[in-house]
C-alpha positions, 0 to 999 in steps of 0.5 A: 508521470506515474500513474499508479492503479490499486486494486483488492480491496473489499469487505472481509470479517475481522481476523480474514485476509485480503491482498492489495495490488498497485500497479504502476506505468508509466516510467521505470518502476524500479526508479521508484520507492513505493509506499501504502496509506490510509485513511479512515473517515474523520481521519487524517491519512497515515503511513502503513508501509514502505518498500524500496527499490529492490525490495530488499528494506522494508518498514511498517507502522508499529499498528500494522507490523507483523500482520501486513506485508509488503513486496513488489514485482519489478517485472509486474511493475506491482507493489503489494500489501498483503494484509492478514489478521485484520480489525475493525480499525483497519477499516480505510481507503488504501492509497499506494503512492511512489517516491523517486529514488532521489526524491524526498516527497511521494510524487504520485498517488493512486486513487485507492481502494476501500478497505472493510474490516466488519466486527 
């Protein structure tokens, strides 16, 4: 089991930053890709990032790219996504999840943290 806990999450202007944390116990943090969601009220939850195991490859949603990045610490046992330049459309509940190395399906979940982008 992974237990996965997110955290910096808050309501910021548009155009402002903020930086969410994830951090994971419970077996070998670098046995696992990690990845950020959201969803937004009415909406279905989409894929915002990815890192692997190393974090030497990363991907981003074509609608986050070049303004939110991702990284992790393998000593923290932390994954990151710093967020800047955000909208209004950004506005959701921030989930990051884990995907074993040989796995093909994100096996665990954090609860989230809300994310408010005010126009």
């Amino acid at each position: 089991q992974v237990q996965l806990v997110e955290s910096g999450g808050g309501l910021v202007q548009a155009g402002g930053s903020l930086r969410l944390s994830c951090a994971a116990s419970g077996r070998t943090f670098s046995n696992y890709r990690m990845g950020w969601f959201r969803q937004a009220p009415g909406k279905e939850r989409e894929f915002v990032a990815r890192i692997n195991w190393s974090g030497g490859s990363t991907y981003y949603a074509d609608s986050v790219k070049g303004r939110f990045t991702i990284s992790r610490d393998n000593a923290k046992n932390t994954v990151y996504l710093q967020m800047n330049s955000l909208k209004p459309e950004d506005t959701a509940v921030y989930s990051c999840a884990a995907r074993s190395i040989i796995g093909t399906m994100y096996e665990y979940w954090g609860q989230g943290t809300q994310v408010t982008v005010s126009s």
